[in-house]
C-alpha positions in Angstrom: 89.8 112.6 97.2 91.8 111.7 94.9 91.1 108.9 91.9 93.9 106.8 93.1 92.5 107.0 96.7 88.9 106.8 95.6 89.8 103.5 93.3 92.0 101.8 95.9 88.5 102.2 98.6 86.1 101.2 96.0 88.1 98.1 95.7 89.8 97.5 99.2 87.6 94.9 101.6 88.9 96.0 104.5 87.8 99.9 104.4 84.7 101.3 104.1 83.7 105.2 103.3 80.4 106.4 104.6 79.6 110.1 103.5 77.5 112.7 105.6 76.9 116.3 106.3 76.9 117.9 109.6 73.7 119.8 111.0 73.2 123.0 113.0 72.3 120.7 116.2 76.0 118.9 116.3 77.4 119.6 119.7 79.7 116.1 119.6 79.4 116.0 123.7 78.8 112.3 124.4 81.4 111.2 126.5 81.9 107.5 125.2 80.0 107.7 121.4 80.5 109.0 118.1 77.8 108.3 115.7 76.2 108.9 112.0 72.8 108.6 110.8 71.2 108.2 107.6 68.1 110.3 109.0 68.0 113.6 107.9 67.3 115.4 111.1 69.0 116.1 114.5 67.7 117.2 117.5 69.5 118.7 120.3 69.6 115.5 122.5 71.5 113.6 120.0 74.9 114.5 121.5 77.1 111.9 120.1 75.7 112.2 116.3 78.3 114.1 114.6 76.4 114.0 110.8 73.2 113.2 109.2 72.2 112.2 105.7 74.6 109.0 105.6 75.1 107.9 102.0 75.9 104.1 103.7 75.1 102.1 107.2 76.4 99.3 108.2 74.1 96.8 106.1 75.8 98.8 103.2 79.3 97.5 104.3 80.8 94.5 103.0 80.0 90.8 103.9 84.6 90.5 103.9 84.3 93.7 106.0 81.6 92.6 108.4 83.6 89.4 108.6 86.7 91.1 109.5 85.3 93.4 111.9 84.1 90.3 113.8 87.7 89.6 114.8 88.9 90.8 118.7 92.0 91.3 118.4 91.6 93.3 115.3 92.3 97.3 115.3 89.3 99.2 113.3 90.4 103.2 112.7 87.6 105.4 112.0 88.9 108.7 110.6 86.4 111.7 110.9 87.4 113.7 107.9 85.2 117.5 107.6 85.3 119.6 104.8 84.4 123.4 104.5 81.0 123.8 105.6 80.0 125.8 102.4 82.0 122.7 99.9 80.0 120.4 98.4 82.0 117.3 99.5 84.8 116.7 101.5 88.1 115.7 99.5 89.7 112.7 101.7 93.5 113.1 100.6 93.3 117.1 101.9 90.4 117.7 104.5 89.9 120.8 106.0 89.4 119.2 109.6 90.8 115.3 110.5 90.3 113.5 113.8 91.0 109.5 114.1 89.2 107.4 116.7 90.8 103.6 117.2 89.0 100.5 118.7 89.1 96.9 117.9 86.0 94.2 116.6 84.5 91.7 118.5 83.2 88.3 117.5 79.6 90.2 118.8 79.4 93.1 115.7 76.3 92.4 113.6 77.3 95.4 111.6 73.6 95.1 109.9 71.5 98.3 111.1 69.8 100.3 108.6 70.1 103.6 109.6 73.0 104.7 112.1 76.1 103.4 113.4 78.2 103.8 116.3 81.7 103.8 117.6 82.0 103.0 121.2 84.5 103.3 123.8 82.6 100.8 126.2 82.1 96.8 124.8 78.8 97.3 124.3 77.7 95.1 121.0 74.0 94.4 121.7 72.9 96.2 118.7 73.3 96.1 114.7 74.6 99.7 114.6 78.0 99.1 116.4 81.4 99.6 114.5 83.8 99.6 117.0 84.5 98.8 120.4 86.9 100.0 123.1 87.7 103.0 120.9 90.2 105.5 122.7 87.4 108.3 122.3 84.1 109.6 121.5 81.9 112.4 119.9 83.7 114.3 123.0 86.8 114.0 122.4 86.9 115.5 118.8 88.5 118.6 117.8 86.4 121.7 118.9 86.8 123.0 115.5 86.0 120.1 113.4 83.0 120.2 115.6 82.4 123.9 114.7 82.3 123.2 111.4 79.8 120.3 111.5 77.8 122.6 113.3 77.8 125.0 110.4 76.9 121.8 108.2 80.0 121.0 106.8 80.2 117.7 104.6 82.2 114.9 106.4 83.1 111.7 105.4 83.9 108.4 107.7 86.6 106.2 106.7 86.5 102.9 108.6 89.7 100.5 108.1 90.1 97.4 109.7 93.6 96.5 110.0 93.5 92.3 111.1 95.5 90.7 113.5 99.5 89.5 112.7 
């Protein structure tokens, strides 16, 4: 990432930039998740987790971000950025491996969970970990060989932007 880009997050409301590494039990298979945890294992059942070792959750984000993401008509991008899986970190402005993932808030998004959170193709906001709803995929529909490389524990990096209603 580059200082510019790194600068313009630190200071931007509307994004947030959660960092993680992937872990020899990511198969990304759930059908209509994604998720990240700040735990530091996996096992094999946890088919939508796609990295482990979160630097942030969602009780890290923002209050103006929390805020924003409340909106329903709002669109929230979450872009799955994976480095190399032998790289220390993955560099935002030039990632190895990039998928995006697009859903909207809802007035229902706590955003306050402690230890995961979840993008969701579904409604579904009866938790604190939710980030996004009606998302146009899941830990499925991501690039096989993004997924390889998370596999092979390679760092990734979730950038969340909300982008408000006009």
């Amino acid at each position: 990432m580059s200082d510019a880009e790194s600068e313009i997050d630190d200071v931007d409301p509307l994004v947030e930039v959660v960092r993680a590494t992937g872990h020899e039990h990511v198969t990304a298979e759930h059908a209509s998740t994604f998720e990240l945890t700040s735990d530091d294992w996996l096992t094999p059942a946890g088919d939508c987790i796609v990295g482990v070792e979160a630097d942030r959750t969602p009780r890290d984000f923002s209050a103006a971000f929390r805020e924003a993401c409340r909106d329903a008509d709002a669109a929230i991008a979450a872009t799955i950025a994976v480095g190399e899986p032998d790289a220390e970190a993955v560099d935002l402005a030039d990632p190895t491996y990039v998928d995006r993932i697009v859903g909207r808030g809802d007035p229902g998004l706590a955003l306050l969970d402690d230890r995961s959170m979840v993008g969701r193709t579904s409604d579904y906001t009866d938790d604190e970990r939710t980030i996004l709803v009606d998302g146009d995929g899941a830990a499925a529909d991501l690039d096989r060989d993004l997924v390889a490389a998370l596999a092979e524990g390679a760092p990734v990096a979730l950038r969340l932007e909300v982008e408000p209603a006009e």
